[in-house]
N, CA, C and O atoms as a GROMACS GRO file, in nm:
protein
  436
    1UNK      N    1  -5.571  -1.940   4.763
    1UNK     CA    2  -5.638  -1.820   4.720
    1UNK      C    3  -5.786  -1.853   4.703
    1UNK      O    4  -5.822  -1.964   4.664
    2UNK      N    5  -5.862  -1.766   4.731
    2UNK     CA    6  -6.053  -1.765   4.708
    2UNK      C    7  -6.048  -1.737   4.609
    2UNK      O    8  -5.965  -1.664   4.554
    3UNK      N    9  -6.128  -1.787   4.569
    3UNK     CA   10  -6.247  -1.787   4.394
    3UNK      C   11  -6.260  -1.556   4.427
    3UNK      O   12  -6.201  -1.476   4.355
    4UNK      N   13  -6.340  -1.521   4.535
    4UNK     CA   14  -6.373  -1.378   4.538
    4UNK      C   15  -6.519  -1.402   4.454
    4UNK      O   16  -6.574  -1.503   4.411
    5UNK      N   17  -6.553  -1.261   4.454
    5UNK     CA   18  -6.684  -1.247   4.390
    5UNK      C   19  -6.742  -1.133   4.412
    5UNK      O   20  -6.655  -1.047   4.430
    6UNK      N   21  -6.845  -1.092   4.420
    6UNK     CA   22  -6.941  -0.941   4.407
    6UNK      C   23  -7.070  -0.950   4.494
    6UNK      O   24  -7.163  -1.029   4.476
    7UNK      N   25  -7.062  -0.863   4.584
    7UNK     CA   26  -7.148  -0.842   4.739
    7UNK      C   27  -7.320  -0.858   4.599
    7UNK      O   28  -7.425  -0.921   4.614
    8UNK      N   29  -7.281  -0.783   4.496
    8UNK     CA   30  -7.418  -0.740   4.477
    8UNK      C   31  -7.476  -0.820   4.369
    8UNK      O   32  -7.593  -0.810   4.331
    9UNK      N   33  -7.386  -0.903   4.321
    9UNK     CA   34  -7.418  -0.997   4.233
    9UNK      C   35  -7.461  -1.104   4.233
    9UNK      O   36  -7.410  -1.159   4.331
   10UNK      N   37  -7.556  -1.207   4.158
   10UNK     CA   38  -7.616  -1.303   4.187
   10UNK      C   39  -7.744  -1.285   4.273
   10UNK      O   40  -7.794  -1.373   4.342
   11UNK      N   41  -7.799  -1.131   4.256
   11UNK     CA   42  -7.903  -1.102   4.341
   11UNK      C   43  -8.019  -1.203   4.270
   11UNK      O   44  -8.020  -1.229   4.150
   12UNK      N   45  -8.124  -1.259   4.374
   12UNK     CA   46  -8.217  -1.302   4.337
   12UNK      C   47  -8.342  -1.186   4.285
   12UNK      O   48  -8.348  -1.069   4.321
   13UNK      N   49  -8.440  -1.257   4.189
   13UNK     CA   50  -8.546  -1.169   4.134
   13UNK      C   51  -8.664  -1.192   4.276
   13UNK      O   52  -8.732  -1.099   4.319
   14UNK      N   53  -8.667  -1.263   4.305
   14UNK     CA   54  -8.757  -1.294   4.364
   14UNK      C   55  -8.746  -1.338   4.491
   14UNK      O   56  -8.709  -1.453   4.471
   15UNK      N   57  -8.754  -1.321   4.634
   15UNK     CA   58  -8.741  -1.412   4.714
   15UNK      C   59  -8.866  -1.460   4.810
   15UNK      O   60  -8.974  -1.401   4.818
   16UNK      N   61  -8.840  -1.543   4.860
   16UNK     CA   62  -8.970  -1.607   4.942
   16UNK      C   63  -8.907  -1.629   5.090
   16UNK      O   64  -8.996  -1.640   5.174
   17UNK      N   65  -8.796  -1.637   5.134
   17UNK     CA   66  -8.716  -1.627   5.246
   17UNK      C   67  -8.592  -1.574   5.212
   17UNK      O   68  -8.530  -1.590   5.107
   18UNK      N   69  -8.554  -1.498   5.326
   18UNK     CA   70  -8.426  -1.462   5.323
   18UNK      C   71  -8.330  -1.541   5.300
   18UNK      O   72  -8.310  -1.652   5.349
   19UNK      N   73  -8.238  -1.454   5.185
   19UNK     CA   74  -8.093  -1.560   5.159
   19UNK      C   75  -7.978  -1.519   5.220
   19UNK      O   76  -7.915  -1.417   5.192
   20UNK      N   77  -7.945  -1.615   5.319
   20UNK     CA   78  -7.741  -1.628   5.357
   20UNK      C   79  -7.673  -1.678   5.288
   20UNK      O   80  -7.691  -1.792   5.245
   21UNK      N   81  -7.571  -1.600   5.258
   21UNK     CA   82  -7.454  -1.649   5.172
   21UNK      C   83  -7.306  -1.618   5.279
   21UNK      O   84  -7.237  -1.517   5.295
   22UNK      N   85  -7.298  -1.755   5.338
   22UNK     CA   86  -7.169  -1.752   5.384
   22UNK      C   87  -6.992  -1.693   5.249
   22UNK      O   88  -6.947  -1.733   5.141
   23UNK      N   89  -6.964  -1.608   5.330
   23UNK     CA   90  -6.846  -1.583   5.223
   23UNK      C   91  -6.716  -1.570   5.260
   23UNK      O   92  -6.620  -1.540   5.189
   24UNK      N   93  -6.722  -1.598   5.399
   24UNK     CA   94  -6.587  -1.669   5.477
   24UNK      C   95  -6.653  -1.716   5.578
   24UNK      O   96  -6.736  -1.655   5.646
   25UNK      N   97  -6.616  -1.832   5.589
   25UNK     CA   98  -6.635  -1.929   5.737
   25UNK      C   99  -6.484  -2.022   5.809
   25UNK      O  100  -6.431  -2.120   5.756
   26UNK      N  101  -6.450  -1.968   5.912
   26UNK     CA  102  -6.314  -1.998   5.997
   26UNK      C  103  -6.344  -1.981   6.136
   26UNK      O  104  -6.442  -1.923   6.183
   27UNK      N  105  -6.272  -2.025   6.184
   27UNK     CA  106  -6.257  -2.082   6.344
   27UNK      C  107  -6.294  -1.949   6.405
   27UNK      O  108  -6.217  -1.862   6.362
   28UNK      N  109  -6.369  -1.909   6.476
   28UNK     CA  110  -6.459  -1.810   6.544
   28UNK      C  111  -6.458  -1.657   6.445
   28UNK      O  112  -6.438  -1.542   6.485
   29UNK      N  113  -6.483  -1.698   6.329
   29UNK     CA  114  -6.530  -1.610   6.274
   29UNK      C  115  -6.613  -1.656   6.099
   29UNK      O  116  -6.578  -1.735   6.012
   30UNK      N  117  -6.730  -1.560   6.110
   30UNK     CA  118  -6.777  -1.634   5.979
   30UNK      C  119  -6.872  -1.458   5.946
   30UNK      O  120  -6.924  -1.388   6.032
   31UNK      N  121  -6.864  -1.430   5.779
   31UNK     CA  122  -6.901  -1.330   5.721
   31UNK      C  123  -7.012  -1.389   5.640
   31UNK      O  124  -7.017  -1.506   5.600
   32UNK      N  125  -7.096  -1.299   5.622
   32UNK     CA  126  -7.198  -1.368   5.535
   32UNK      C  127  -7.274  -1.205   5.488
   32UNK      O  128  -7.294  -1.097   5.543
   33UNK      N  129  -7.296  -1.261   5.368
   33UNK     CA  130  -7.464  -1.201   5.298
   33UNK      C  131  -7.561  -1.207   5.331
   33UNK      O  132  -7.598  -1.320   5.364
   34UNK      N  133  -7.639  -1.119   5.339
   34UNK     CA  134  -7.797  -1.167   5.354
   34UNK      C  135  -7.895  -1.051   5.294
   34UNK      O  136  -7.902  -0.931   5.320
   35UNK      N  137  -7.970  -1.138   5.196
   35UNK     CA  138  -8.050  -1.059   5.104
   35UNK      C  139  -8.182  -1.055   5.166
   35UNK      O  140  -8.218  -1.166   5.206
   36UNK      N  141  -8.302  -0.915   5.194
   36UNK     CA  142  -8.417  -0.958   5.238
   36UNK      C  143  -8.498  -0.864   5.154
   36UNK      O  144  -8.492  -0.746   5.187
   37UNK      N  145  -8.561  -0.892   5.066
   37UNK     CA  146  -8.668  -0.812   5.026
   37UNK      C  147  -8.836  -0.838   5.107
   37UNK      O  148  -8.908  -0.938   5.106
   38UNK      N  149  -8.852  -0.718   5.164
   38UNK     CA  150  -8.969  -0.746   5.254
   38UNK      C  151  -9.001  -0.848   5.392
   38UNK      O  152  -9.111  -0.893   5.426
   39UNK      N  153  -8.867  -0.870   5.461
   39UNK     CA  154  -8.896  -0.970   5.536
   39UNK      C  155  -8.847  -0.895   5.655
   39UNK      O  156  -8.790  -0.786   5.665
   40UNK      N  157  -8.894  -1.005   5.764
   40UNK     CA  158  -8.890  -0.969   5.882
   40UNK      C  159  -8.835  -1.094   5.993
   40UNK      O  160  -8.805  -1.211   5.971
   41UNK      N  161  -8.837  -1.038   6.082
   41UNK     CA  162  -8.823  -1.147   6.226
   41UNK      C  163  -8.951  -1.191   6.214
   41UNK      O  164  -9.021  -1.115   6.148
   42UNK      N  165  -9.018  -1.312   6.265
   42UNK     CA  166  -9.172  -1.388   6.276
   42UNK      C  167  -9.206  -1.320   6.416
   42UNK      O  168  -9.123  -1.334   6.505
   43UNK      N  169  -9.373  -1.213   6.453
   43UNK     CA  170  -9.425  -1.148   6.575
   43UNK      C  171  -9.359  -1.275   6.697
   43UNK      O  172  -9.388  -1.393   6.713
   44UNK      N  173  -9.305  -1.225   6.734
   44UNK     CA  174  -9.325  -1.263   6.900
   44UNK      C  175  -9.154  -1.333   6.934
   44UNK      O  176  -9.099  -1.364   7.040
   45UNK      N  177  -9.105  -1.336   6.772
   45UNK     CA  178  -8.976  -1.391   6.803
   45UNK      C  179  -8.835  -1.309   6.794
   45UNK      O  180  -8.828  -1.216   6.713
   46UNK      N  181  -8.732  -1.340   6.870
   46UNK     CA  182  -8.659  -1.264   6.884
   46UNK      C  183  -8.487  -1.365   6.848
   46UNK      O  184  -8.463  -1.482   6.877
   47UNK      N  185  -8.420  -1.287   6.797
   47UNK     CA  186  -8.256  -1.322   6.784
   47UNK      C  187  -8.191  -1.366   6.902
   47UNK      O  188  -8.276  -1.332   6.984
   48UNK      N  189  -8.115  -1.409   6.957
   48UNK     CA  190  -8.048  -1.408   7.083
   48UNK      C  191  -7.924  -1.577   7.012
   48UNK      O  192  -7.931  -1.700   7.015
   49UNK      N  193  -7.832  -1.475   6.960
   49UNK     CA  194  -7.702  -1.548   6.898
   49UNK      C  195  -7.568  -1.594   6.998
   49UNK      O  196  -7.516  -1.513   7.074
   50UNK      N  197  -7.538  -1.689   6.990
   50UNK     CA  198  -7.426  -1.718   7.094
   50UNK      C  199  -7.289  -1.653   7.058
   50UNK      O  200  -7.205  -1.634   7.146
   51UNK      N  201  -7.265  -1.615   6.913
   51UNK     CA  202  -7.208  -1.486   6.859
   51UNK      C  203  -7.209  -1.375   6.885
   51UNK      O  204  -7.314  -1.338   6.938
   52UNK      N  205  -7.078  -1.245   6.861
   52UNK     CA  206  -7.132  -1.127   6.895
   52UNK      C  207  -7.137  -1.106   6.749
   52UNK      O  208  -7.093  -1.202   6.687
   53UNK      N  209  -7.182  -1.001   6.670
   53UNK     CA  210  -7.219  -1.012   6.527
   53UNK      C  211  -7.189  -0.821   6.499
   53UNK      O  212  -7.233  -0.727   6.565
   54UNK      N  213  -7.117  -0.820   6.402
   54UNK     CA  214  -7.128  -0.671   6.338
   54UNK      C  215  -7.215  -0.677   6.201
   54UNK      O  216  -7.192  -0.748   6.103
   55UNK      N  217  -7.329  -0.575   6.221
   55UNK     CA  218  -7.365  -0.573   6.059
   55UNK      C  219  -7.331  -0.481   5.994
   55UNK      O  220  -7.248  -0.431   6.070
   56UNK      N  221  -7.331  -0.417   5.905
   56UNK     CA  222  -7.373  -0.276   5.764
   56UNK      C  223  -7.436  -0.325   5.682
   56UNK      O  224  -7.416  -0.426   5.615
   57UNK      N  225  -7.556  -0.219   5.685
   57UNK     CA  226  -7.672  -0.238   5.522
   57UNK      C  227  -7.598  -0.187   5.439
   57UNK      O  228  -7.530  -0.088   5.465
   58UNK      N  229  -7.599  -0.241   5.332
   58UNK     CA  230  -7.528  -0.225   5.212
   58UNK      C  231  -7.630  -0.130   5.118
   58UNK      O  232  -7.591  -0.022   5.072
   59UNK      N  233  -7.770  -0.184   5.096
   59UNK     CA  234  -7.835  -0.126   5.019
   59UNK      C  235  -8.016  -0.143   5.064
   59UNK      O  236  -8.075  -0.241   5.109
   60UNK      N  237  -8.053  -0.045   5.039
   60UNK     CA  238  -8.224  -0.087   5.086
   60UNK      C  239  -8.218  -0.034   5.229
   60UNK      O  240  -8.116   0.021   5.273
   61UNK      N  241  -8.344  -0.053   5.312
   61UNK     CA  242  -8.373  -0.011   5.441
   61UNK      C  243  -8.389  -0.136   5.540
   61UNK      O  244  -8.383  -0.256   5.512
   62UNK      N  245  -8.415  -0.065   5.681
   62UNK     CA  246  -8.466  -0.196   5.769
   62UNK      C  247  -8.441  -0.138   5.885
   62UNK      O  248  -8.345  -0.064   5.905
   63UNK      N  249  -8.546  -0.178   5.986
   63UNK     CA  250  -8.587  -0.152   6.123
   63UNK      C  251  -8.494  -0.243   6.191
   63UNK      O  252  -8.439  -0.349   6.159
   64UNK      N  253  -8.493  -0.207   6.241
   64UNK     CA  254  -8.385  -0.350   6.355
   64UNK      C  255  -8.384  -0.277   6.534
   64UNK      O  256  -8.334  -0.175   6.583
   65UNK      N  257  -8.462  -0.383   6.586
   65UNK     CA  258  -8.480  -0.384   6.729
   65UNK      C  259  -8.452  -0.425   6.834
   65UNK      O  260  -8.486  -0.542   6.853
   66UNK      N  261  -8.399  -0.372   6.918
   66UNK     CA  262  -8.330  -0.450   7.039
   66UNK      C  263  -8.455  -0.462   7.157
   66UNK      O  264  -8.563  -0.403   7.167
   67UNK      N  265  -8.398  -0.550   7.227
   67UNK     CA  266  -8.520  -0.608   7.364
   67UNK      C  267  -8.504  -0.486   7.438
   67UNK      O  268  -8.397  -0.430   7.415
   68UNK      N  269  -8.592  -0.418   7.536
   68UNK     CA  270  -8.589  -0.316   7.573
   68UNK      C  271  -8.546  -0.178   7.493
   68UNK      O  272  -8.493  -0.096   7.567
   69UNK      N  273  -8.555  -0.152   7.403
   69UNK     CA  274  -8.599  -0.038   7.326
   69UNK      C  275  -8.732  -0.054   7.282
   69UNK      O  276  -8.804  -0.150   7.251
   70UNK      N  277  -8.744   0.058   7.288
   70UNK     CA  278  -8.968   0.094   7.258
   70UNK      C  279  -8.952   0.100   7.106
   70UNK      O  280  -9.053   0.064   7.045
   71UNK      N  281  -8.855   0.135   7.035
   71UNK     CA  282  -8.901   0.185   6.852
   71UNK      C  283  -8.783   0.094   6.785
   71UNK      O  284  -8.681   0.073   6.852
   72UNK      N  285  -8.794   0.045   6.668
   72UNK     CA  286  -8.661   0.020   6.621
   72UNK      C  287  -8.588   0.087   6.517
   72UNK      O  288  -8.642   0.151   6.428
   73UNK      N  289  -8.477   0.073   6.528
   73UNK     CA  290  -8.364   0.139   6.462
   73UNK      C  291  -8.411   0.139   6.342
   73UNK      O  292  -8.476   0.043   6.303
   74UNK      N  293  -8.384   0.255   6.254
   74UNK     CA  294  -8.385   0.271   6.121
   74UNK      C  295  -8.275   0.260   6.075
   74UNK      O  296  -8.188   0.305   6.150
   75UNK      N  297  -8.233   0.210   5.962
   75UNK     CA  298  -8.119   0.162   5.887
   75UNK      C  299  -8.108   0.173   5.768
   75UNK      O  300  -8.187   0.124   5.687
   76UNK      N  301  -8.016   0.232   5.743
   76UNK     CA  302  -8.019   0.315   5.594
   76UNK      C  303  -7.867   0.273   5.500
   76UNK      O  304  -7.783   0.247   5.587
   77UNK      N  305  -7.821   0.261   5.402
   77UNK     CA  306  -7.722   0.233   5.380
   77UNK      C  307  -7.592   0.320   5.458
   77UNK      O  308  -7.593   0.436   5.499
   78UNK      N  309  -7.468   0.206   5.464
   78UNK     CA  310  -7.372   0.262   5.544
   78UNK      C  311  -7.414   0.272   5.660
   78UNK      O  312  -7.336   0.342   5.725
   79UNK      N  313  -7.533   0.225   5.742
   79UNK     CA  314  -7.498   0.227   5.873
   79UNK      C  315  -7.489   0.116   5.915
   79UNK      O  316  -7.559   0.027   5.867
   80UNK      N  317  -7.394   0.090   6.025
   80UNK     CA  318  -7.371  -0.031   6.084
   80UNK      C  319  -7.387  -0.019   6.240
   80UNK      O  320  -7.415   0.084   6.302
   81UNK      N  321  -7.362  -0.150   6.293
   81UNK     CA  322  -7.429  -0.174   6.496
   81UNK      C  323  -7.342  -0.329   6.483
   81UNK      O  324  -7.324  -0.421   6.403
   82UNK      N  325  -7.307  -0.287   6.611
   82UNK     CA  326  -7.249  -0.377   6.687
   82UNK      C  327  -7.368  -0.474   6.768
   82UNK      O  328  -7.447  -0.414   6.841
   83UNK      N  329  -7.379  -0.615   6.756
   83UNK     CA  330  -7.427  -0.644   6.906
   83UNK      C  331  -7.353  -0.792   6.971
   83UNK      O  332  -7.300  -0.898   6.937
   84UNK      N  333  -7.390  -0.718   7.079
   84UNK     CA  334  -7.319  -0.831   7.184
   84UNK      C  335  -7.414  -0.991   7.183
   84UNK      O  336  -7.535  -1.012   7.185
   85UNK      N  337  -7.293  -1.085   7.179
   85UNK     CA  338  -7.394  -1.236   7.199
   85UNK      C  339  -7.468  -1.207   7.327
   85UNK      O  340  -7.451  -1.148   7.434
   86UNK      N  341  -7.570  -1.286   7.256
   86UNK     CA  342  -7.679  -1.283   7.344
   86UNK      C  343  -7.771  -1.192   7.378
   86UNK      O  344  -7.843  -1.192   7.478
   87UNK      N  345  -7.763  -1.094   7.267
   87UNK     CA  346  -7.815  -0.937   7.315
   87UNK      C  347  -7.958  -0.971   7.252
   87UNK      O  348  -7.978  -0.886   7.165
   88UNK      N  349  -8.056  -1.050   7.257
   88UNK     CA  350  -8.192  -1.007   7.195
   88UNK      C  351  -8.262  -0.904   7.101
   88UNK      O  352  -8.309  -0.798   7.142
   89UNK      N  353  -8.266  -0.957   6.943
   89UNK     CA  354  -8.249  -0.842   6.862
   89UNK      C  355  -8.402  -0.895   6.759
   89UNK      O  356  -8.435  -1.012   6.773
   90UNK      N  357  -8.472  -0.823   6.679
   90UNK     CA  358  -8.555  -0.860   6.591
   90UNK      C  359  -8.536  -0.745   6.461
   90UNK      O  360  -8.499  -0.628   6.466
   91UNK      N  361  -8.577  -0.829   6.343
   91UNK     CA  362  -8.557  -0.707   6.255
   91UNK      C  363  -8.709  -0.691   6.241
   91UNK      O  364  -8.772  -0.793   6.213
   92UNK      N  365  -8.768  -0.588   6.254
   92UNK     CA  366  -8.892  -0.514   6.226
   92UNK      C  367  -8.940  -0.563   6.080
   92UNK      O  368  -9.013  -0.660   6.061
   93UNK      N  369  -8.870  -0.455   5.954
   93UNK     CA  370  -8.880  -0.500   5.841
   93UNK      C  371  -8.774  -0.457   5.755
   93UNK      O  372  -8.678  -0.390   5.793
   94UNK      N  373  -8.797  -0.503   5.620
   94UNK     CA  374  -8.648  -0.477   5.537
   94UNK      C  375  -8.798  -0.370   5.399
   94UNK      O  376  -8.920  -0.375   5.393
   95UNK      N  377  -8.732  -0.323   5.350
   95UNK     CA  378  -8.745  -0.247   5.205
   95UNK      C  379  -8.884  -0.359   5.162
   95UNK      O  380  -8.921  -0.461   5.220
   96UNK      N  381  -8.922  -0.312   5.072
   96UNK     CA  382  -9.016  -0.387   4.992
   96UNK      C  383  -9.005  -0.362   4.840
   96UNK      O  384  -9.048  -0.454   4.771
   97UNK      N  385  -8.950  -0.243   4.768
   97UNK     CA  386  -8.944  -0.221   4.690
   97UNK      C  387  -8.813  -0.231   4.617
   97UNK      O  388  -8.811  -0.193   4.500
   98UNK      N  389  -8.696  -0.280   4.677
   98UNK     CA  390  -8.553  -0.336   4.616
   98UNK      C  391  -8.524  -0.441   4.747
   98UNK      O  392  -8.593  -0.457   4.847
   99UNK      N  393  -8.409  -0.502   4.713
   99UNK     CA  394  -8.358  -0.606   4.798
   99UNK      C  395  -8.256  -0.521   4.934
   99UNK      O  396  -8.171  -0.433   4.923
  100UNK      N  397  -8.288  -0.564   5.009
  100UNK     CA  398  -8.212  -0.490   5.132
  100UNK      C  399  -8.042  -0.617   5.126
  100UNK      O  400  -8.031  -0.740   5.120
  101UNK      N  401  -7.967  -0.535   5.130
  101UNK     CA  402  -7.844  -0.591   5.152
  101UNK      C  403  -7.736  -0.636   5.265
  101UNK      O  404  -7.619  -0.609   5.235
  102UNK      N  405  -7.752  -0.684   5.360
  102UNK     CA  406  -7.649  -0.671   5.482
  102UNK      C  407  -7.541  -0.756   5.480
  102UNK      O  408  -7.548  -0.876   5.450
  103UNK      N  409  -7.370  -0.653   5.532
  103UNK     CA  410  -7.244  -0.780   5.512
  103UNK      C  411  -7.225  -0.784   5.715
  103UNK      O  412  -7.187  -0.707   5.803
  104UNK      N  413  -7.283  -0.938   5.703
  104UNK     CA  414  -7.265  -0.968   5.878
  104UNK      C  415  -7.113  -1.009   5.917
  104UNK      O  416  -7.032  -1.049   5.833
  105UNK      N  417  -7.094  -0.999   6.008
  105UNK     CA  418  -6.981  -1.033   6.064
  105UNK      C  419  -7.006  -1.105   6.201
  105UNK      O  420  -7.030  -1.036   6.301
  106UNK      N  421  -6.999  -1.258   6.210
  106UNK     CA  422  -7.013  -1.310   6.338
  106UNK      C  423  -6.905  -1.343   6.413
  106UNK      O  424  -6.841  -1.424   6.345
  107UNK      N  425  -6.853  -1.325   6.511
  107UNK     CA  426  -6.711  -1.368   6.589
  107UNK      C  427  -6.744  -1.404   6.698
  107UNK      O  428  -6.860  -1.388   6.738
  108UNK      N  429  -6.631  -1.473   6.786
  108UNK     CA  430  -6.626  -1.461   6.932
  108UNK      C  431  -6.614  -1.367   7.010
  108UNK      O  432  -6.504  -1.314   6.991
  109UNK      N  433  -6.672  -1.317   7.092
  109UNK     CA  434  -6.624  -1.202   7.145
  109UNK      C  435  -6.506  -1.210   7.278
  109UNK      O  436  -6.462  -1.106   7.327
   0.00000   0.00000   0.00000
């Protein structure tokens, strides 16, 4: 049996980089947290995961951009996106004024 615990708890006051919190990790599949207040992908760099990955924002906002789209996605709580490994993705930006929340889901596809 897992210990368990609370998506929203243990939030940091402060962050200076984004935090992952793995909260299952197993043989082609691993879930995680990730807290971002005000952060982003670094200009010019882009995602491209050997994973296919499901997210949902939990709480807070965030842009999130795929390679060949001109604008990026707005993201609001409860919405979630699929992407395929290898799909080239950047997050624009997250909230600035609360902690943006996302529960990832990485697998094999």
């Amino acid at each position: 049996m897992s210990e368990g615990g609370n998506l929203y708890g243990d939030l940091p006051a402060t962050l200076h980089a984004e935090q992952f919190l793995d909260l299952l990790d197993a043989p082609n599949l691993r879930i995680e947290r990730i807290v971002s207040t005000g952060h982003a992908t670094p200009p010019g760099e882009w995602l491209d995961q050997s994973q296919a990955e499901w997210v949902i924002l939990l709480r807070g906002a965030a842009g999130l951009l795929f390679a060949g789209e001109e604008q990026p996605r707005v993201l609001k709580p409860g919405d979630h996106v699929s992407i395929p490994a290898h799909c080239r993705h950047r997050v624009e930006w997250t909230a600035t004024g609360e902690p943006t929340i996302w529960l990832a889901v990485h697998y094999a596809a």
